[in-house]
N, C-alpha and C positions, 0 to 999 in steps of 0.2 A: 636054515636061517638062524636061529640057536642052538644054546649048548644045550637046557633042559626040555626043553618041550614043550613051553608055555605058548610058543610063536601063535598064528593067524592058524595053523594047521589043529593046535589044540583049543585055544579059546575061538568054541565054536560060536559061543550065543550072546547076544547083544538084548541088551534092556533099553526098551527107549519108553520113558515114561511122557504120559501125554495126556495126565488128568486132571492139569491145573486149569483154575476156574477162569485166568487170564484177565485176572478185573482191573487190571493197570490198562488193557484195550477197551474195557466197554466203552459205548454198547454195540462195537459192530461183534464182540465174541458171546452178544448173549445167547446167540444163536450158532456159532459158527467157535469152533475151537480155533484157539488163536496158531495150534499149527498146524491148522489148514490155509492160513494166511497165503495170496501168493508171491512169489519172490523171482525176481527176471534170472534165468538162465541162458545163458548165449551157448549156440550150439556150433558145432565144429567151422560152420560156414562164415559167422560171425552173427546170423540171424539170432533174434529173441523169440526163447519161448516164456510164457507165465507158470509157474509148478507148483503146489503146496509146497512150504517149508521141509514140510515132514517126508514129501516124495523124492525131496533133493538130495535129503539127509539117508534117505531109504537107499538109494542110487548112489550114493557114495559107497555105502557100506558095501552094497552088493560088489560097485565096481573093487573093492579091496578084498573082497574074495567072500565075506559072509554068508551064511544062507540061512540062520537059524535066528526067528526073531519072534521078541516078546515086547508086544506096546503094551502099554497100563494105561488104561482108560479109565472113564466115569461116566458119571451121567450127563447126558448130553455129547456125547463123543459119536454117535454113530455115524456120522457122515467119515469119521476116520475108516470106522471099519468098510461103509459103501466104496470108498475111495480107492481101496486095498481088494477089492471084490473084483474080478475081470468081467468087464461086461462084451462079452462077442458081439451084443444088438449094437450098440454103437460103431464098432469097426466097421461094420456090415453097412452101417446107416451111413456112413463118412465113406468108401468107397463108392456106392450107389449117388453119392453126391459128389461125386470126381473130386476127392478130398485124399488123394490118396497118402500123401505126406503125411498129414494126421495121421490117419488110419496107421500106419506104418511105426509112427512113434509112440503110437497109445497100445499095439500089440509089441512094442518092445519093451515098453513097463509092464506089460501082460505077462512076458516069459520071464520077468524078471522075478514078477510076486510067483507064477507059476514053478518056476525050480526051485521056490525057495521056500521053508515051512516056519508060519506066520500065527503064533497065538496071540489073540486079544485076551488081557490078565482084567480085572476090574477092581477099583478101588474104590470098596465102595463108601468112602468118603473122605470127603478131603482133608487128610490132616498131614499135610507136607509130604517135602521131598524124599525125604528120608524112610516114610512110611508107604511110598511108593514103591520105593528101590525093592521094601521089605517082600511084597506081593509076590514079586517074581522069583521068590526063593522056590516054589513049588517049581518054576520052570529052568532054573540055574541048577536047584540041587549041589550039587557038591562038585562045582566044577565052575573055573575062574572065568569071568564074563567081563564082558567090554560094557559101559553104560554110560552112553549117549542122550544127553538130554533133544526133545524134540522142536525144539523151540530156538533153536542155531545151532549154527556148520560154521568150522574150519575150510578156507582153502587154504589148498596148497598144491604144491607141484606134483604130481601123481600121488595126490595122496600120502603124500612122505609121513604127514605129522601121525598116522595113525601105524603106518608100519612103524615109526621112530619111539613110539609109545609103548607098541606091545616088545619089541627087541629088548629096551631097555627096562620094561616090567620083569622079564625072562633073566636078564642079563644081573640083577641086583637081588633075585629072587624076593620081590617086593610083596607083602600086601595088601599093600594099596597104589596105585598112582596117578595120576592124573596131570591134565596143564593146566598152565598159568602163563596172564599175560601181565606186562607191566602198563597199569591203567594211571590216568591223571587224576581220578582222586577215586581211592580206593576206598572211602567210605562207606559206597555204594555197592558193595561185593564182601566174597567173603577172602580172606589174606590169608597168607600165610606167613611164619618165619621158620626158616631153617638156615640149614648151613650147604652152601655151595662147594658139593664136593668134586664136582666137575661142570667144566662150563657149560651150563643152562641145565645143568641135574642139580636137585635141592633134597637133601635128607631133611623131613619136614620134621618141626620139632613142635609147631602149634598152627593150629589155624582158628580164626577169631572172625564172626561173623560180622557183616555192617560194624565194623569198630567206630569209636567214635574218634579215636585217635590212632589211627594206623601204624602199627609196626612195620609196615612195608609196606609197595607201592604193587605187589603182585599175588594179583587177583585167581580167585580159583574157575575155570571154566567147565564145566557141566559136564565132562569127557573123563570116565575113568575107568582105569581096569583094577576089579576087586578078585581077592581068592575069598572063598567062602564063609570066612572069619567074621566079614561083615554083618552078617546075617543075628549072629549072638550079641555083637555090638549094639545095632537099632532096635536089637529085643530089650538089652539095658537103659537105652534112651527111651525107649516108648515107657519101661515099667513105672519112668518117674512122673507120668501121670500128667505131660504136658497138653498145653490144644493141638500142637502139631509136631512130631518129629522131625527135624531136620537133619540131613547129611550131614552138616558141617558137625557137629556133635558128634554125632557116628565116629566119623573121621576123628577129631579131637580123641575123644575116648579110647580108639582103637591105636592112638601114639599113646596116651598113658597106661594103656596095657600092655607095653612095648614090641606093638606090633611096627616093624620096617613099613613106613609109609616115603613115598618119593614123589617127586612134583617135576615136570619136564616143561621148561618154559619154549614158548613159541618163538620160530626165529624170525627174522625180520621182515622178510619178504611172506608170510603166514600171516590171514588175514581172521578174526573171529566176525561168524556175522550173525547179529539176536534180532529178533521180532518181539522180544519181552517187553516195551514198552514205546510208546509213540516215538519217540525221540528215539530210538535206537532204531524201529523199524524204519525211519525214513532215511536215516543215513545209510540200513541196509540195502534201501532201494537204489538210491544215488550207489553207491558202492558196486551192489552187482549190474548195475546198468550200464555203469564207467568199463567194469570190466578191472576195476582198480582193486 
């Protein structure tokens, strides 16, 4: 599928961090992590099922070929890890109640966690994204990784946007990359500027968080593939003594170390869908219920 080797066959391990405190949902995440949220999935027949966010996001990956995963949790996370636990009594309990459909689709997310090897990382305490990423350096080690925020999904047509990511990480021999969509006001996000060296490829030259005055109108999405580089990067950003490390810095600092970082914008028919905050989970709901 590549020339080097970076493809879906090399970057085995996927980070999906999942220990934000979610305080833009309280209070139903004071109990309840917000990507355990449920989100409608329609299933082949056109029927609705309800899934954790994160179990959607899990199911994707898998269905794109991964098997190796590292969530970053905290405190108050454990229903993540129960969730991710196979419980056989249930199966049992939903057949004996002529439930067998269930039963059926709860052992298919069973062999899904079951082929797949699944560490819970802990952070244990919350100081940004950035400081998350950092955690899973024990389980990435020195080998390039896909990282996936748990908190929204891409669709798209078999998953193209996530094959189309790792080809062109491979293809530019990148250090960093990630997507970007073009939002209505990018305030709210973090941008970027670069130079469009091919259509919807960006050699990113800055990226600038909540601007107050946006250099551009495209937004960075929570989806990247890093080589290991990263890791000495949010070691520089933490050393300066902040409340919280953030990525976006990481990232920033790792272009003025002139590390190749690239940005792959989403194409049109590619939908991004967040549970981050009231307003955006409801439009997620409406969205995956549409089908749209």
């Amino acid at each position: 599928m590549t020339r080097r080797g970076c493809s879906l066959l090399i970057i085995k391990k996927v980070v999906i961090p999942a220990a934000g405190l979610g305080t833009r949902l309280l209070p139903v995440t004071k109990e309840m992590p917000k990507e355990m949220l449920p989100v409608f999935v329609k299933k082949d027949d056109g029927r609705l099922r309800l899934k954790p966010m994160l179990q959607a996001v899990f199911e994707q990956l898998h269905d794109t070929g991964f098997r190796e995963y590292g969530f970053i949790v905290g405190r108050g996370k454990r229903a993540i890890e129960d969730h991710f636990s196979p419980d056989e009594g249930l199966i049992e309990y939903l057949r004996n109640k002529n439930k067998a459909e269930l039963a059926e689709e709860l052992q298919g997310f069973y062999k899904k966690i079951n082929d797949s090897t699944i560490v819970f990382i802990n952070q244990p305490q919350p100081k940004g994204f950035g400081d998350a990423v950092y955690q899973a350096k024990i389980f990435t080690q020195n080998e390039p990784f896909l990282l996936h925020a748990g908190d929204d999904i891409i669709l798209s047509k078999n998953n193209d946007h996530l094959k189309r990511l790792m080809e062109k990480f491979d293809d530019y021999d990148a250090d960093a990359m990630f997507l970007v969509e073009e939002v209505e006001d990018p305030r709210k996000y973090g941008v970027i500027v670069g130079n469009e060296i091919k259509s919807g490829i960006f050699k990113v030259t800055e990226v600038v968080e909540k601007p107050k005055k946006p250099p551009s109108n495209l937004a960075i999405i929570a989806l990247y593939i890093f080589k290991p580089s990263i890791y000495q990067v949010i070691e520089k950003v933490g050393s300066k003594g902040g409340a919280e490390v953030e990525l976006t810095d990481a990232v920033e600092l790792l272009i003025n170390w002139g590390h190749d970082v690239y940005a792959l914008k989403l194409q049109r028919d590619e939908r991004r869908i967040d549970i981050g905050s009231p307003e955006t989970y409801l439009e997620t709901l409406k969205t995956m219920f549409t089908g749209l």
